[in-house]
C-alpha positions as CSV (number, residue, x, y, z in Angstrom):
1,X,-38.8,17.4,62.9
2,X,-40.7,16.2,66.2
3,X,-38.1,17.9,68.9
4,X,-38.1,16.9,72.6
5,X,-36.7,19.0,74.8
6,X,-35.4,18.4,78.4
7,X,-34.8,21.3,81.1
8,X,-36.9,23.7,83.2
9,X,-40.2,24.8,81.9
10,X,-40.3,27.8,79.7
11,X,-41.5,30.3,81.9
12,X,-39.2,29.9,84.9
13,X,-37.0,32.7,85.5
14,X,-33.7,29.9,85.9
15,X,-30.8,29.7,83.7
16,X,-32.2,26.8,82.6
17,X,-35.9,28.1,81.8
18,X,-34.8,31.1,79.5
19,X,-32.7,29.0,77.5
20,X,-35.6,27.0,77.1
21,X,-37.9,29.9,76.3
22,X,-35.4,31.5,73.7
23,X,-34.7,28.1,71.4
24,X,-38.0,26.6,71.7
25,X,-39.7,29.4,70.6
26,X,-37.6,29.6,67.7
27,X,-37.8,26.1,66.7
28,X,-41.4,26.2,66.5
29,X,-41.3,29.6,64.5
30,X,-39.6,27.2,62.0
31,X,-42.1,24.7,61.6
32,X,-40.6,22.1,63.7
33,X,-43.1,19.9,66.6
34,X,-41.9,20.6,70.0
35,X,-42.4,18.9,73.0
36,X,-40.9,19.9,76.2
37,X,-40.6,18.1,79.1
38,X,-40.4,19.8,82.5
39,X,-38.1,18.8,85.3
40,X,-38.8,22.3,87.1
41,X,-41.8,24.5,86.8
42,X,-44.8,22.3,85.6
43,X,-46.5,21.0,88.2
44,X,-49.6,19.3,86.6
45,X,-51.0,18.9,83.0
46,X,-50.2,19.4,79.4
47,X,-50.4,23.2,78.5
48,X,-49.2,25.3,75.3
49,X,-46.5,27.1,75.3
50,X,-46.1,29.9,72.4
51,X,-47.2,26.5,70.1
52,X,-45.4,24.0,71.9
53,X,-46.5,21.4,73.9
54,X,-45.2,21.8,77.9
55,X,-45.4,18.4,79.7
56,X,-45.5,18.1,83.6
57,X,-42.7,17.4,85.9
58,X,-43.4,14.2,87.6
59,X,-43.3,13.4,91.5
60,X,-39.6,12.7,91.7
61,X,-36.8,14.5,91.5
62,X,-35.4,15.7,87.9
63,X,-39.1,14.5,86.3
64,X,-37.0,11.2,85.8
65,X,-40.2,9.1,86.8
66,X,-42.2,10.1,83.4
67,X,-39.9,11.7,81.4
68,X,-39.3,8.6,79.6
69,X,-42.8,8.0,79.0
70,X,-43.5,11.1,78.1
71,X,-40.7,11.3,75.2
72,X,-42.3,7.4,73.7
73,X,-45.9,9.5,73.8
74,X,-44.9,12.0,72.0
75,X,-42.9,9.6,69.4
76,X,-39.9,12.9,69.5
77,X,-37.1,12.2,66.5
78,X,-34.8,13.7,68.5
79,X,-34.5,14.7,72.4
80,X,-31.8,17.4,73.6
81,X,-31.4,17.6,77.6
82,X,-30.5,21.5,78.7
83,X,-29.4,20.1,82.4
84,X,-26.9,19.0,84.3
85,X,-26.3,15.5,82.9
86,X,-24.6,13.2,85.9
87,X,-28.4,13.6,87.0
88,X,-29.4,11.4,84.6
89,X,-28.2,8.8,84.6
90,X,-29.0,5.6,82.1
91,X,-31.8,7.9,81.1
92,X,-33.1,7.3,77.4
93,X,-30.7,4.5,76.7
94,X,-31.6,3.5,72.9
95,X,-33.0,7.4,71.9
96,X,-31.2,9.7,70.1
97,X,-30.1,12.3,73.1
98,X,-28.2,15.3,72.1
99,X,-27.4,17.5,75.3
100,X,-26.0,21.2,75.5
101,X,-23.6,19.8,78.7
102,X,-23.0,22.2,81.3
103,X,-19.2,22.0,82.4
104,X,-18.4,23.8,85.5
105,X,-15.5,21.7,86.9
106,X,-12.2,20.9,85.2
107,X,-11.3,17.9,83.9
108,X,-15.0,17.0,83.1
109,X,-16.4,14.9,85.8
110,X,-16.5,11.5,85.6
111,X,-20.9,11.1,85.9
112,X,-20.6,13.7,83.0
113,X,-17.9,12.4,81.6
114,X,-19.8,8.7,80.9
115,X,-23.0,10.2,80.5
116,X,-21.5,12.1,77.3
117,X,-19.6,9.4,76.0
118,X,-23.4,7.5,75.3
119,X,-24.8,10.5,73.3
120,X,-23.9,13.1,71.0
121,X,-22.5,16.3,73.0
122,X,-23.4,20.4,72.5
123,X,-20.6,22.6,74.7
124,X,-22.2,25.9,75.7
125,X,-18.6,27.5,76.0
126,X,-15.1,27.0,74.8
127,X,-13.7,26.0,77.8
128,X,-16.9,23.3,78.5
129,X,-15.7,21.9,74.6
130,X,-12.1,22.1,75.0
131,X,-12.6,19.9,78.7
132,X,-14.8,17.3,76.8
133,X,-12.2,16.9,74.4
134,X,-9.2,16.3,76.6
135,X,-11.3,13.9,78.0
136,X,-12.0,12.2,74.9
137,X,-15.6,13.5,74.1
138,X,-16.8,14.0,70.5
139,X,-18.7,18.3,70.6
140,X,-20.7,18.2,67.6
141,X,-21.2,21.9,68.0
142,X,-19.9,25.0,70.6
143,X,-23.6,27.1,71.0
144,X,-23.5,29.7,73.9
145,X,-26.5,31.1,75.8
146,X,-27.9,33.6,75.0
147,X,-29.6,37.2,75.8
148,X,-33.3,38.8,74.8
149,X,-33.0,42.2,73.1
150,X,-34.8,43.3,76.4
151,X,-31.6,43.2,78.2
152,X,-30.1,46.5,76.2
153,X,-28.9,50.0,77.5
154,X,-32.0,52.4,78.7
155,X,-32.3,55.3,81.0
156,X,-31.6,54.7,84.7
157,X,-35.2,54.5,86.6
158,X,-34.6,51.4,89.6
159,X,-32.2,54.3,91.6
160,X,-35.1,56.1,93.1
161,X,-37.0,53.4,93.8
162,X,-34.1,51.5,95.8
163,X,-33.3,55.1,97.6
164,X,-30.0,54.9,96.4
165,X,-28.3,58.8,96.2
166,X,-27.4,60.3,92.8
167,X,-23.9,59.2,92.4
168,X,-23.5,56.4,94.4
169,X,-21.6,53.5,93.4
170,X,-23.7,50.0,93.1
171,X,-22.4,46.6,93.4
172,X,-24.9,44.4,92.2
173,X,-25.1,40.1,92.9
174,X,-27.8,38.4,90.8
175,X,-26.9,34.4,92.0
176,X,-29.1,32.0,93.3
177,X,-28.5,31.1,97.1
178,X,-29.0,27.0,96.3
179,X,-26.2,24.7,97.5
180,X,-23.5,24.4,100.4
181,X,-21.9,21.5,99.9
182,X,-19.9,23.5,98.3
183,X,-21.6,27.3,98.2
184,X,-21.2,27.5,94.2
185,X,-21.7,31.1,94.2
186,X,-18.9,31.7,96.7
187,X,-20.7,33.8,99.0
188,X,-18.4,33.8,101.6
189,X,-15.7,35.3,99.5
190,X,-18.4,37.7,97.8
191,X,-19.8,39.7,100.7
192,X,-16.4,39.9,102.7
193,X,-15.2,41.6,99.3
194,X,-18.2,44.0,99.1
195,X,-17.7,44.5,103.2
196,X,-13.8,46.0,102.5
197,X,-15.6,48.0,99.7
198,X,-18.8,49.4,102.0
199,X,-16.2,50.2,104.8
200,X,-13.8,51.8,102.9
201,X,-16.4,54.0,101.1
202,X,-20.0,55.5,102.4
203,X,-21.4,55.5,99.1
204,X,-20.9,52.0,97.6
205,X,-24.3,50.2,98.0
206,X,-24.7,46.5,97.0
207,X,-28.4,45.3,95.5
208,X,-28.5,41.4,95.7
209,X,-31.3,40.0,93.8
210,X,-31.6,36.5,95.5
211,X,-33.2,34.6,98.4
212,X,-31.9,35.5,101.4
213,X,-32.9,32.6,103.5
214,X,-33.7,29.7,100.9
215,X,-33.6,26.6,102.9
216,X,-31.5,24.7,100.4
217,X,-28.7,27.6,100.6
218,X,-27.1,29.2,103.7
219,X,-28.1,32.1,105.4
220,X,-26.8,34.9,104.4
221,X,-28.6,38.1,107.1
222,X,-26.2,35.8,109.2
223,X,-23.1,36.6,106.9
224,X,-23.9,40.2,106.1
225,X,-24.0,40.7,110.2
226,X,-20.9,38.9,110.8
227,X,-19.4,41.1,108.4
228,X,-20.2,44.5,109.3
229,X,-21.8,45.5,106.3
230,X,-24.4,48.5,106.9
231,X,-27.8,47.4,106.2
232,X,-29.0,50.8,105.6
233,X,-26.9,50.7,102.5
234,X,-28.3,47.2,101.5
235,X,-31.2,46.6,99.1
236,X,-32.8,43.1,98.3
237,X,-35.3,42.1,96.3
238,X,-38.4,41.7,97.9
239,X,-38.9,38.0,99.1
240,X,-42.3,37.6,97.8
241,X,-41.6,38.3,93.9
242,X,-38.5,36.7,93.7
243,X,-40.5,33.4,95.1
244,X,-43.0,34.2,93.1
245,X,-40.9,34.8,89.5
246,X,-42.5,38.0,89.5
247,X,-40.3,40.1,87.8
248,X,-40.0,40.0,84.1
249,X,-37.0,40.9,81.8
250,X,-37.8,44.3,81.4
251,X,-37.7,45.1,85.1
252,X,-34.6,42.6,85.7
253,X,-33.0,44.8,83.3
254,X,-33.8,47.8,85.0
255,X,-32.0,46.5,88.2
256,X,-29.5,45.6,85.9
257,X,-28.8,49.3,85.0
258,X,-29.3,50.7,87.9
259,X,-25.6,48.8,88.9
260,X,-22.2,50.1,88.4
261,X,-21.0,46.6,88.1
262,X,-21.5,43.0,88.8
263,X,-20.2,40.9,91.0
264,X,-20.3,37.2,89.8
265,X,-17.4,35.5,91.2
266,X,-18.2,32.1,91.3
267,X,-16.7,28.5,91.9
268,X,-17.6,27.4,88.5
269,X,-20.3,28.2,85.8
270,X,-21.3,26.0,82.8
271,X,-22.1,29.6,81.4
272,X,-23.2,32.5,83.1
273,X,-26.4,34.0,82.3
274,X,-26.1,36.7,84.6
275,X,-23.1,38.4,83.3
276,X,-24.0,38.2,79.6
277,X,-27.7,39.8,80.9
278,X,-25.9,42.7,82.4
279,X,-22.9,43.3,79.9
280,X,-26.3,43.4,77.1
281,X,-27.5,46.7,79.4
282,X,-23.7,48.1,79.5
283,X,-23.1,47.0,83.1
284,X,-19.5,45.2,83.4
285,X,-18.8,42.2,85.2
286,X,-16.5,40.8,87.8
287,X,-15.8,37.2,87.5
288,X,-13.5,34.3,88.3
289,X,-11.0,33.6,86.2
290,X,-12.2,29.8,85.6
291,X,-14.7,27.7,83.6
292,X,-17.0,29.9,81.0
293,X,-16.4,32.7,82.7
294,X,-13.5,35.1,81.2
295,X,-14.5,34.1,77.4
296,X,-17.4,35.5,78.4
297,X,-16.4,39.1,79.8
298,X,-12.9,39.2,77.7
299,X,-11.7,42.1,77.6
300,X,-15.0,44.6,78.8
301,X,-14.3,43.6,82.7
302,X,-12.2,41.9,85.5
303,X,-11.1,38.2,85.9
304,X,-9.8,37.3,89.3
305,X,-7.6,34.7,89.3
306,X,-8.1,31.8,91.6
307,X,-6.4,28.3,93.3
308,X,-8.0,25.0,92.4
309,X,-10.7,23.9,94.8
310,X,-11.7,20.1,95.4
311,X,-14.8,18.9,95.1
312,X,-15.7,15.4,96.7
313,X,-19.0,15.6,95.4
314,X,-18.4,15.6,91.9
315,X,-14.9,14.1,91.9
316,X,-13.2,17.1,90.1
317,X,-11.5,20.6,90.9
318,X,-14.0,23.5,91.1
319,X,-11.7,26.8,92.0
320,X,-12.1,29.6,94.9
321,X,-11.3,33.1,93.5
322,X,-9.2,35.1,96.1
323,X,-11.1,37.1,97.9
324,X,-8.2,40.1,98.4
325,X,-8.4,40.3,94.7
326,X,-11.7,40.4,94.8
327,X,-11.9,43.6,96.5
328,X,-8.5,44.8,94.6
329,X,-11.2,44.4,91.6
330,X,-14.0,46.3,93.5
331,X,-11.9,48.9,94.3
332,X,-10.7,49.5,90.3
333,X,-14.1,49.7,89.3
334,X,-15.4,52.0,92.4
335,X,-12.1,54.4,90.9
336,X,-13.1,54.4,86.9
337,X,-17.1,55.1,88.1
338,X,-18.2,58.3,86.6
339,X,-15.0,58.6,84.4
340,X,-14.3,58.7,80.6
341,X,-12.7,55.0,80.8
342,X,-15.9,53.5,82.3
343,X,-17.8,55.1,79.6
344,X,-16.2,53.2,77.3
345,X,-16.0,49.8,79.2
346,X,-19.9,50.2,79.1
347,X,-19.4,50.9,75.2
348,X,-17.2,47.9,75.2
349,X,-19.8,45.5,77.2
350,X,-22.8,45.9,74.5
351,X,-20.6,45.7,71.6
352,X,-19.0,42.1,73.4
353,X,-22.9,41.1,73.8
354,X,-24.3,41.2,70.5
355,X,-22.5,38.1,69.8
356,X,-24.8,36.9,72.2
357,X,-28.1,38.2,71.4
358,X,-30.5,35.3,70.9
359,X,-31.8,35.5,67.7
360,X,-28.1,35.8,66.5
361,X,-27.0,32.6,68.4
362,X,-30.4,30.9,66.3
363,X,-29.6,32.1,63.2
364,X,-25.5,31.3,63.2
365,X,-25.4,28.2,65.8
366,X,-28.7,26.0,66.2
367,X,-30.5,26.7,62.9
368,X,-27.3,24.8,61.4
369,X,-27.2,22.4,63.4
370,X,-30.6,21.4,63.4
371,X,-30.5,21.7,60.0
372,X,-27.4,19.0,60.1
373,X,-29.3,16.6,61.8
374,X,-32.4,16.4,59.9
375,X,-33.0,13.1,57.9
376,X,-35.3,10.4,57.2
377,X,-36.6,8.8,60.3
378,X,-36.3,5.3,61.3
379,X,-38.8,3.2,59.2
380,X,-41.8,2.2,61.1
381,X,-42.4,-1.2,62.7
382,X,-46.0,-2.1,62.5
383,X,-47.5,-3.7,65.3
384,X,-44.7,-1.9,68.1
385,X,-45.4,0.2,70.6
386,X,-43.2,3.4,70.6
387,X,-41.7,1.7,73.6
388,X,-40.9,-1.5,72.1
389,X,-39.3,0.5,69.1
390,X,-36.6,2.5,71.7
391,X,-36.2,-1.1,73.4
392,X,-35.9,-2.8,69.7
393,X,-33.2,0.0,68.9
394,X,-31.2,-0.4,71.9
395,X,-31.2,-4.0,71.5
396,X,-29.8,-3.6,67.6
397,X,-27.0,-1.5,69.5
């Protein structure tokens, strides 16, 4: 088939941009066309990417100004969208538009809500399918994201380079500081927890891999000081190659194992990369007990529970974990560090992400699906513009 694909450019180091990579790659391995279109991370030009071709992003927001275009040029069979979809829109009216639909709020919004009721619908977690369907949505398919073999268990080598003493106990954040209206990663909540944690005990350190002072997220030097929390015992990844999307896999996941666990208590997450990359190197994670989250982690970590949280925004309930159980959940994991039990939660983390390792998710979820989908394409109209074809199409209904 000629695929189209929607999202974050390939080599991104977002969410959104390593899905990308991982499928894309794939699909072209098996002899399909692929064409993906950039809302984040291609600036300028048509380039190759590992045999597909990488469109440019466009001047306005979401690439919504040539995406269009840009699906009628390439003449796709099929698009599928890997973004949030109440940015979209009446977007592609008349194309056939699959989209793996983030669902981060419960019920389903109602922009993503209508959006999905126009086109066929791809849940990235049980909880995002079981939502669509209470609210009425056909899921032609549940496909999680997925993890690089990269992300696996190795020796211990980021300690020495952070300065962090033999034995110490890490708490590791790996969230992007975008938003405040609300704060989706819950910062607030977050750092007060790891504070209780760092006062209570002079060897926990915290690394936060994240922009400290991104101007579309709050600051958080201004957090950490109102808080208390010693800076000495502090690490951050340096500004310029997080900016930059310097730091590969391989290195991520060294950071990754240099953490005695993860912090990723959130307000909501369609899935979670984050805490699937750091179970895959045998760290366990902390997470709210909402949205993808605890299917996720299961039984290998801690789920916090948490009270409903409005969000005027999106016209739906996002949730606020508590932030005393927050640190009750700290404090269990600061007690089982160097023991036998969190030896074998770290035993229990790899085995619970191999059923997310990415050629696994290729092989068992899309290769099926794409598969299903396959068929004769639309017979040609002589004389029509690609254009004129979508507009004929829509028309016919």
């Amino acid at each position: 088939m000629r695929i189209g694909w929607y999202s974050n450019a390939p080599d991104t180091p977002t969410g959104y941009g390593v899905q990308t990579a991982q499928v894309c790659k794939r699909l072209k391995q098996d002899g399909h066309e692929v064409h993906i279109f950039a809302n984040y991370g291609q600036i300028a030009g048509v380039r190759e990417w590992e045999g597909c071709a990488l469109w440019p992003q466009g001047v306005y927001q979401y690439g919504l100004d040539v995406v269009e275009e840009q699906a009628d040029m390439a003449n796709v069979d099929v698009l599928f969208t890997l973004y949030d979809t109440w940015v979209l829109g009446k977007t592609w009216e008349g194309r056939r538009v699959i989209s793996w639909a983030p669902i981060d709020h419960y019920p389903v919004t109602p922009q993503v809500r209508d959006w999905c009721a126009r086109h066929e619908t791809i849940a990235m977690s049980e909880f995002g399918a079981t939502a669509l369907k209470e609210s009425d949505i056909e899921v032609i398919a549940t496909i999680p994201h997925a993890i690089e073999d990269t992300f696996s268990p190795g020796p211990n080598t980021a300690r020495e380079k952070m300065k962090v003493p033999d034995g110490a106990f890490v708490v590791g954040i790996n969230a992007a500081n975008i938003g405040n209206t609300p704060v989706r990663k819950n910062w607030a909540g977050n750092l007060e927890a790891v504070a209780r944690l760092m006062h209570a005990h002079d060897d926990a350190y915290l690394y936060l891999h994240t922009d400290l002072m991104r101007p579309t997220g709050i600051p958080l030097p201004v957090v950490i000081t109102a808080l208390g929390i010693p800076k000495d015992r502090i690490i951050t990844v340096p500004p310029v190659l997080y900016r930059g999307s310097l730091i590969d896999d391989a290195e991520l996941a060294k950071l990754y194992r240099s953490m005695d666990v993860l912090l990723a208590t959130s307000k909501g997450e369609g899935f979670g990369v984050p805490t699937i990359e750091a179970m895959g190197c045998g760290v366990p994670a902390i997470v709210s007990d909402f949205s993808a989250s605890p299917e996720i982690v299961a039984d290998t970590g801690w789920k916090v529970p948490v009270q409903l949280d409005w969000d005027q925004n999106q016209g739906s309930w996002f949730c606020t974990p508590y932030t005393r159980l927050i640190h009750a959940a700290l404090e269990e994991a600061y007690a089982e560090h160097g023991t036998e039990k969190a030896a074998q939660r770290r035993a229990a983390c790899i085995e619970r992400a191999d059923l997310y390792r990415a050629d696994y998710v290729y092989e068992t979820h899309w290769r099926p699906l794409i598969q299903s989908i396959e068929g004769p394409k639309e017979p040609e109209r002589k004389g029509m513009s690609n254009a004129a074809k979508r507009r004929a199409r829509k028309a016919k209904g």
